[in-house]
RODO-2510 file (C-alpha; in nm, 4 decimals, decimal comma):
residues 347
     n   res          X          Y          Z
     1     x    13,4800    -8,6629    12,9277
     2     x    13,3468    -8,6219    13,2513
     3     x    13,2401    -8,3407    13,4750
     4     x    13,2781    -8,2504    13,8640
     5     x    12,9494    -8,3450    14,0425
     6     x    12,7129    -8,0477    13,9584
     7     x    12,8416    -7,9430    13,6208
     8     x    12,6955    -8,0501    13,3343
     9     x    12,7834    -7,9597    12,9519
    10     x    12,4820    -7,7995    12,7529
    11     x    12,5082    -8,1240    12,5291
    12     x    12,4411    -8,3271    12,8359
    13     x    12,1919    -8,1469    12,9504
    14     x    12,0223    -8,1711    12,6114
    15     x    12,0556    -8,5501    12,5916
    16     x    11,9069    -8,5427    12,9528
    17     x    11,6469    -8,3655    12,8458
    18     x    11,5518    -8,5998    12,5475
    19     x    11,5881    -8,9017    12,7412
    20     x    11,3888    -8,7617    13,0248
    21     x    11,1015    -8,7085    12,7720
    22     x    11,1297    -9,0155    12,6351
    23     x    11,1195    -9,2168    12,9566
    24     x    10,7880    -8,9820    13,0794
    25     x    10,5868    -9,0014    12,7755
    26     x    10,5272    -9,2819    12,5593
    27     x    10,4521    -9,0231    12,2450
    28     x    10,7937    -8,9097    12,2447
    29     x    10,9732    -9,0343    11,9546
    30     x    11,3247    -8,9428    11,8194
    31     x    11,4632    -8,9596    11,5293
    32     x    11,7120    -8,8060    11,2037
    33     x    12,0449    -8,8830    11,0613
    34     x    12,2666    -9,0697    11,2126
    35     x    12,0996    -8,9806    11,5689
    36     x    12,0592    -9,3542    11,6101
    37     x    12,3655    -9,6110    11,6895
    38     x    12,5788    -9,3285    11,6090
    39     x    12,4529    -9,0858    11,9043
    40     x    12,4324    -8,8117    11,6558
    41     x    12,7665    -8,6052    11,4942
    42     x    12,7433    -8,3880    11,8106
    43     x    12,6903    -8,7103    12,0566
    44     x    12,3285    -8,5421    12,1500
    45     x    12,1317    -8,8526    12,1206
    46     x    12,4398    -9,0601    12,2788
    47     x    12,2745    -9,3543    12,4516
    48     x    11,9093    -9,2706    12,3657
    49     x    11,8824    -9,6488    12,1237
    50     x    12,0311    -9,7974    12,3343
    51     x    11,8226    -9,7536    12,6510
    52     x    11,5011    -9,7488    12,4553
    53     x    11,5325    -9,9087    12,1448
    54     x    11,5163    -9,8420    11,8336
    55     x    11,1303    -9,7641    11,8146
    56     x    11,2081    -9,4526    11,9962
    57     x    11,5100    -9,2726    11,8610
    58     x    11,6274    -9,4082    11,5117
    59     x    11,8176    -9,3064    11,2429
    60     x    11,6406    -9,2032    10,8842
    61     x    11,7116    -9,1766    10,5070
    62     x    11,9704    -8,9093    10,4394
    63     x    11,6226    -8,6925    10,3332
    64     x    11,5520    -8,4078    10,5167
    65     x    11,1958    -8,3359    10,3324
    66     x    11,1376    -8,6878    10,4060
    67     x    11,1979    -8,6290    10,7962
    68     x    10,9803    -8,3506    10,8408
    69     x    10,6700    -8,4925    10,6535
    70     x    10,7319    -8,8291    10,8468
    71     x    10,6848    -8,6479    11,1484
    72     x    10,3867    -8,4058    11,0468
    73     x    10,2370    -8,7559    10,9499
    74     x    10,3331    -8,8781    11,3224
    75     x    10,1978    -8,5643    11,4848
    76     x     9,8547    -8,6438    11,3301
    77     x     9,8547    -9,0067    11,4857
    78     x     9,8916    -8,8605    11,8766
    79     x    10,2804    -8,8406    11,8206
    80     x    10,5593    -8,6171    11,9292
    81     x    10,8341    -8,6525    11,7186
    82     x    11,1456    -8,4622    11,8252
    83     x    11,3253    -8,4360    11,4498
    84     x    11,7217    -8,3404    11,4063
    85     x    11,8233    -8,1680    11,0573
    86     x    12,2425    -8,2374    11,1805
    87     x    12,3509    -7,9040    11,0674
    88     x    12,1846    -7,5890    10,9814
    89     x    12,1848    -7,5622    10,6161
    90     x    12,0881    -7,9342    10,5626
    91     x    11,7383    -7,8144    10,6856
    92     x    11,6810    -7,6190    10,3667
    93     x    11,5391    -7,9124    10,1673
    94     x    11,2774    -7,9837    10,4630
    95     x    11,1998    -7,5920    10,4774
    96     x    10,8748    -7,6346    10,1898
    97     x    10,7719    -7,9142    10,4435
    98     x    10,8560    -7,6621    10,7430
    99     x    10,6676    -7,3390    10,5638
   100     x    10,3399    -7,4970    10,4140
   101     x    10,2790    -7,7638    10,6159
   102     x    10,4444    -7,7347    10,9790
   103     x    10,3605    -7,4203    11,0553
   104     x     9,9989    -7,3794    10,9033
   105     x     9,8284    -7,6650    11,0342
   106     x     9,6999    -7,5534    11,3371
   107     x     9,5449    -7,2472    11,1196
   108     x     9,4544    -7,4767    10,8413
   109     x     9,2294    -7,6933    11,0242
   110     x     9,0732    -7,3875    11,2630
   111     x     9,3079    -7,5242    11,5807
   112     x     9,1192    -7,9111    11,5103
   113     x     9,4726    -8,0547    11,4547
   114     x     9,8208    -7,9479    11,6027
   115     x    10,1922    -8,0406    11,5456
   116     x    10,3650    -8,0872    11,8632
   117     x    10,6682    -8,1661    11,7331
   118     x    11,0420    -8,0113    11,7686
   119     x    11,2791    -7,9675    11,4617
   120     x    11,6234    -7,9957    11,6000
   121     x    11,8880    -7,7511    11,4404
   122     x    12,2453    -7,7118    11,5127
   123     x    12,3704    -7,3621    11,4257
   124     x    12,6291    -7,1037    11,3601
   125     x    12,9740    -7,0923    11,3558
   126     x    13,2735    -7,0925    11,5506
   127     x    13,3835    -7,4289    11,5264
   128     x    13,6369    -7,4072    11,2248
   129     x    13,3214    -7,6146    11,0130
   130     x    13,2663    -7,5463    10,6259
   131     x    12,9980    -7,4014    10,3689
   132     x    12,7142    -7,5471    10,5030
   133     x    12,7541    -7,6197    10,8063
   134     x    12,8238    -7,2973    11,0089
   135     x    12,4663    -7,1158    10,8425
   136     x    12,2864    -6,8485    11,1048
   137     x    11,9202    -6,9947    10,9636
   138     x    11,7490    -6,8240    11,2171
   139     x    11,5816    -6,5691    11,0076
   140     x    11,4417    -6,7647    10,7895
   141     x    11,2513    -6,9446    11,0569
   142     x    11,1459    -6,6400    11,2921
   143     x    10,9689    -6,4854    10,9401
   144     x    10,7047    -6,7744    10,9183
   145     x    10,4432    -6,7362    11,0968
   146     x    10,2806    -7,0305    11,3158
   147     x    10,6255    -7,1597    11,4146
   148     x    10,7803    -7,1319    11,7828
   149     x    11,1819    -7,0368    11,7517
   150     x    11,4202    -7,0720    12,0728
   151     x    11,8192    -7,0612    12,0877
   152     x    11,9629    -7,1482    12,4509
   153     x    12,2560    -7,0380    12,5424
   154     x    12,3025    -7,1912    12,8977
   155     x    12,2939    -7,5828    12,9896
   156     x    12,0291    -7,5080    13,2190
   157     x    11,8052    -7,3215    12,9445
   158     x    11,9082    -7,5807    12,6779
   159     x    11,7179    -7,8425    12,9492
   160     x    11,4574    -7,6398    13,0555
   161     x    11,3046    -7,5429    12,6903
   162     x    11,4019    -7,8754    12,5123
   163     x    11,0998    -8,0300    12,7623
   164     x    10,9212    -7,6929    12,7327
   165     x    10,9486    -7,7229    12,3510
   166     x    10,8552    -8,1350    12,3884
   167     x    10,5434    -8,0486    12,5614
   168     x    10,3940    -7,7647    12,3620
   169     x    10,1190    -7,8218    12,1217
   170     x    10,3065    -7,6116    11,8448
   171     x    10,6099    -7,7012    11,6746
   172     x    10,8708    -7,5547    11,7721
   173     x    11,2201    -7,5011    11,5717
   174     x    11,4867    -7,5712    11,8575
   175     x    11,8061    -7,3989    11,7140
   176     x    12,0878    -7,5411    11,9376
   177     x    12,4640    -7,3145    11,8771
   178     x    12,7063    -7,5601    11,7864
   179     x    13,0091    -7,3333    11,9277
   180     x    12,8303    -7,4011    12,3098
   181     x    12,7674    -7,7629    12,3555
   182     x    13,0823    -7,8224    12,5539
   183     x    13,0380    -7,5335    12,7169
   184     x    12,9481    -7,5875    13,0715
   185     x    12,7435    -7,4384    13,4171
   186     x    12,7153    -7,5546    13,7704
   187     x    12,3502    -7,7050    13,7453
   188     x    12,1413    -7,9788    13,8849
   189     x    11,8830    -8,1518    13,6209
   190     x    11,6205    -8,1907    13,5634
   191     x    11,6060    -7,7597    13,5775
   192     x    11,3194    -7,5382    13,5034
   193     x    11,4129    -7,1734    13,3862
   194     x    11,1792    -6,8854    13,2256
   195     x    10,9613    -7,0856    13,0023
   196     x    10,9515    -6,9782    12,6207
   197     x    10,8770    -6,6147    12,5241
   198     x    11,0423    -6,4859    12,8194
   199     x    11,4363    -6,3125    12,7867
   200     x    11,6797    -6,3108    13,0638
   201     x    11,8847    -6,0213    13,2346
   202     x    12,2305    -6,2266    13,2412
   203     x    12,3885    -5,9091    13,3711
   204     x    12,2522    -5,6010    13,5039
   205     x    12,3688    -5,2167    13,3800
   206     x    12,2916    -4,8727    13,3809
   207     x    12,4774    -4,7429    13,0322
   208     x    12,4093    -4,9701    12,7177
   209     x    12,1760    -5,2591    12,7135
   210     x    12,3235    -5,5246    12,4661
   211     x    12,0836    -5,7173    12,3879
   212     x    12,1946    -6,1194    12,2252
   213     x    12,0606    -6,4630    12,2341
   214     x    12,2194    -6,7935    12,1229
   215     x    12,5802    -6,8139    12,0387
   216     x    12,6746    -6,4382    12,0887
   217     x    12,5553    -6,4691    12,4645
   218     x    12,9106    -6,5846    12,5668
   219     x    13,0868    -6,2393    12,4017
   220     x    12,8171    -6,0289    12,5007
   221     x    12,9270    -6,1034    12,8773
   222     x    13,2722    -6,1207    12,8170
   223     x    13,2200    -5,7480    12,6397
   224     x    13,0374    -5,6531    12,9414
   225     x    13,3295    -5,7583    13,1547
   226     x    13,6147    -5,5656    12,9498
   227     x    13,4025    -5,2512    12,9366
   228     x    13,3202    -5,2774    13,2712
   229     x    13,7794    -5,3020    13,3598
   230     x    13,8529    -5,1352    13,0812
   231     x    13,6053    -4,8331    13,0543
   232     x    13,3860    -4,7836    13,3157
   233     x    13,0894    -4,8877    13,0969
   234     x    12,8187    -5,0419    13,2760
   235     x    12,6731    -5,2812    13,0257
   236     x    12,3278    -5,4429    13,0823
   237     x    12,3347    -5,7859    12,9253
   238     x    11,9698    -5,9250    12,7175
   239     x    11,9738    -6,2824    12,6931
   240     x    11,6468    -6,2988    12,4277
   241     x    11,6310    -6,7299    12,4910
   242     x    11,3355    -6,7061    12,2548
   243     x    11,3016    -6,5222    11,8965
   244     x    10,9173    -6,6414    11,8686
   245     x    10,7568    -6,5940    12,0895
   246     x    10,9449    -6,2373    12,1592
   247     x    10,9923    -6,0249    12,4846
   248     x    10,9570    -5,7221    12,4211
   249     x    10,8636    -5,6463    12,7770
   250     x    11,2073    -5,7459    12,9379
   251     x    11,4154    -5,5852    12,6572
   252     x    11,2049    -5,2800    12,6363
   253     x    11,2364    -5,1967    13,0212
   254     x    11,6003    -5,2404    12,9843
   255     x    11,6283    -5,0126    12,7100
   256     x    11,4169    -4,7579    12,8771
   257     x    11,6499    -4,7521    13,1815
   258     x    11,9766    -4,7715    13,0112
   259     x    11,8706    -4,5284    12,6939
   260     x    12,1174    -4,6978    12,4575
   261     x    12,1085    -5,0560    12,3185
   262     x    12,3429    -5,2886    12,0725
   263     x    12,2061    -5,5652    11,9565
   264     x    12,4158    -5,8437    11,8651
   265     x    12,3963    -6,1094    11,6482
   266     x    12,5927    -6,4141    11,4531
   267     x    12,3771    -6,4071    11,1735
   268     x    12,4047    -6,1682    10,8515
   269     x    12,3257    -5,8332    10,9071
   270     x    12,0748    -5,7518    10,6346
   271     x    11,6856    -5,7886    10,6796
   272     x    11,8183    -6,0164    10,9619
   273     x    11,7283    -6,1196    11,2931
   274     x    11,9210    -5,8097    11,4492
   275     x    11,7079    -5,5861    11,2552
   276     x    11,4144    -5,6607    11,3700
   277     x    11,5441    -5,6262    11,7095
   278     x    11,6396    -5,3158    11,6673
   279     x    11,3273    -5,1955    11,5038
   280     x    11,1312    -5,3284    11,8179
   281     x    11,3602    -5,1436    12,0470
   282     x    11,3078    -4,8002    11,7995
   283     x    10,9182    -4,8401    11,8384
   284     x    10,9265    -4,9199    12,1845
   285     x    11,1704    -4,6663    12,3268
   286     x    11,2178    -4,4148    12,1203
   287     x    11,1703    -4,1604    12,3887
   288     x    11,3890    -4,2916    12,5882
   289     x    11,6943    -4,3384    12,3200
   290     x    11,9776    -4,0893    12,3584
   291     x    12,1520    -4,2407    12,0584
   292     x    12,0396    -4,4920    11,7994
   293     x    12,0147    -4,8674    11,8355
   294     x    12,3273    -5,0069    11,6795
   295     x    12,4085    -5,3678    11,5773
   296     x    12,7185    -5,5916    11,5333
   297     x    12,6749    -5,8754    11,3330
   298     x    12,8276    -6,1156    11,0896
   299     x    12,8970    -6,0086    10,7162
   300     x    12,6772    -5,9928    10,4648
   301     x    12,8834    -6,2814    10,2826
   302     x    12,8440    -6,6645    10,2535
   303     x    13,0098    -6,8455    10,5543
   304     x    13,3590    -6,8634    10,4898
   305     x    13,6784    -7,1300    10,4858
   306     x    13,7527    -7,1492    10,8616
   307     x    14,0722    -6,9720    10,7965
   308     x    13,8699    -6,6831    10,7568
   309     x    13,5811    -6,7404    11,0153
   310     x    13,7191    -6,5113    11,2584
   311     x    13,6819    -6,2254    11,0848
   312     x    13,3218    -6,3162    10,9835
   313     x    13,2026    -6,3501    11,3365
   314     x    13,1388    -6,0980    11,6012
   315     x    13,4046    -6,0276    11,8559
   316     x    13,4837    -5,8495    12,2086
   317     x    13,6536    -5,5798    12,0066
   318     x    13,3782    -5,5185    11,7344
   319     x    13,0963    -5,5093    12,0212
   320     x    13,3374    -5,2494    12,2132
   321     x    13,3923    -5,0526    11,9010
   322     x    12,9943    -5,0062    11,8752
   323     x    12,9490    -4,9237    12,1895
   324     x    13,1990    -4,6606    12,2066
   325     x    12,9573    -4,4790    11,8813
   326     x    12,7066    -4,4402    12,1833
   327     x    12,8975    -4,2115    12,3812
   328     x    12,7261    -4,0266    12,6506
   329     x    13,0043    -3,7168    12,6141
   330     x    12,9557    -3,4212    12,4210
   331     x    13,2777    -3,5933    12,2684
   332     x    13,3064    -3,9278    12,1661
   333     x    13,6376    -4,1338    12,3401
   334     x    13,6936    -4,3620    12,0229
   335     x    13,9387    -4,5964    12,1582
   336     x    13,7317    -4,8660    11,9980
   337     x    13,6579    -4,7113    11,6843
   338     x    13,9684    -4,8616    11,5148
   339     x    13,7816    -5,0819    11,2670
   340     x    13,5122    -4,8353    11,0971
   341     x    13,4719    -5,0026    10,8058
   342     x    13,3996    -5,3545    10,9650
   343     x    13,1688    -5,1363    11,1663
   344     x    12,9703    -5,0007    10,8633
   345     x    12,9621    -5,3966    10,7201
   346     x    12,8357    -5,5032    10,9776
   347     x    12,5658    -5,2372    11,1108
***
């Protein structure tokens, strides 16, 4: 499908930014399953074999251990392999590869050797997909130290830090939300935004900062929106962009002003992502809190059929409903408090 001259789908804008790489640096090399002939399940590599051949982006084995210790190998020859795991849960047989290799190198061998490399995952939900492949595998990654961990949520970010990510000297896990790549933005590429380790006000408040990254972007500015008609809520919206590094200088002075904060995530809620948001924000601010830092986040269950996915994931009405616990009044207006016990799941 095409787009009007200056609009550009985040999946375009990825491929762009792969075959940019690829045409700039001979060291760039991409390959997984299927990413090939095939263009990838999500069309993300579309054209890349074709234009470069297939010493440059190929497909592999159907061995996800096997991928990542390929490319550590590659990494070690003057490489930079750009790996894709297809969906998020297929990474977990490449995570032992991932955990004691990927990310300790660099401390292993006192900074002598590096693995500038990029492991490709598409995540999260809200696309009707099945057990494994809808997983929020984020915390896993952001709790291992010596990896890099970004989720884009804009075409123009999804450009920017896939040649960011290309170009750093450690690896970096690229986690790409499968629910946004046809979403699309008025951008020209190539783009440069904030470069990694730096958040994004997408919309500036004064009541609640709700602070999101990846795939809960898109609701956290369409909750903004309603609260703003529907309320008068003036809701400051945290794009994070990056989980490691983390910016706790962007979110922090938001909190401060605001004095309230939500953090939302598509992930589980327990020992999650969210959580340690929200303990950053509580160590941070706490003088400047007027309530506590809530969250809204998926259940604490296994991904379920797709009949059922909507009432896993986050929605306008469940970010509302937590918002409306941080009342400013002496009396709480709990218009939005109709689903308490999803609420209580959740937080």
């Amino acid at each position: 499908m095409s787009t009007p001259a200056g609009t550009t789908t985040y999946a375009k804008a990825l491929n762009a930014a792969l075959r940019d790489a690829i045409r700039e640096d001979d060291s760039v090399l991409v390959f997984g399953e299927d990413v090939g002939q095939l263009g990838g399940v999500f069309r993300i590599t579309d054209g890349l074999t074709k234009e470069f051949g297939e010493d440059r982006c190929f497909d592999t084995p159907l061995a996800e251990a096997g991928i990542a210790g390929f490319a550590v190998g590659l990494c070690t020859q003057g490489f930079r392999p750009v790996i894709e795991m297809q969906f998020d849960a297929f990474g977990y047989p490449a995570f032992e590869q991932v955990v004691s290799h990927v990310a300790k190198m660099r401390n292993r061998t006192q900074g002598r050797l590096t693995l500038p490399m990029v492991i490709r995952l598409p995540y999260a939900g809200g696309i009707g997909g099945v057990e494994h492949h809808c997983d929020s595998s984020e915390g896993y990654y952001v709790h291992t130290p010596g990896l890099h961990v970004v989720t884009p949520s804009t075409p123009a970010d999804a450009y920017s830090l896939m040649r960011e990510a290309i170009a750093s000297e450690d690896p970096v896990v690229f986690m790409e939300p499968k629910s946004l790549y046809w979403s699309k933005a008025q951008v020209e590429l190539p783009t440069r935004t904030e470069p990694i380790g730096r958040a994004a006000v997408r919309r500036e408040g004064t009541d609640v900062t709700l602070i999101s990254y990846g795939p809960q972007v898109p609701n956290a500015l369409k909750a903004a929106d309603v609260a703003a008609a529907e309320e008068d809520w003036s809701v400051e919206v945290i794009d994070l962009r990056s989980l490691v590094p983390f910016d706790d200088e962007t979110v922090a002075a938001s909190v401060r002003k605001t004095g309230r904060a939500v953090v939302l995530a598509e992930a589980q809620g327990f020992a999650g992502m969210g959580a340690e948001i929200a303990a950053r924000v509580q160590e941070r601010c706490f003088h400047s809190l007027a309530a506590p830092v809530l969250r809204v986040s998926g259940l604490d269950i296994p991904y379920p059929p797709p009949i059922l996915e909507h009432t896993h994931l986050p929605g306008v009405d469940r970010i509302l409903d937590t918002i409306a616990r941080l009342q400013w009044d002496d009396e709480p207006d709990l218009t939005h408090a109709g689903s308490a016990v999803t609420q209580e799941v959740s937080a």
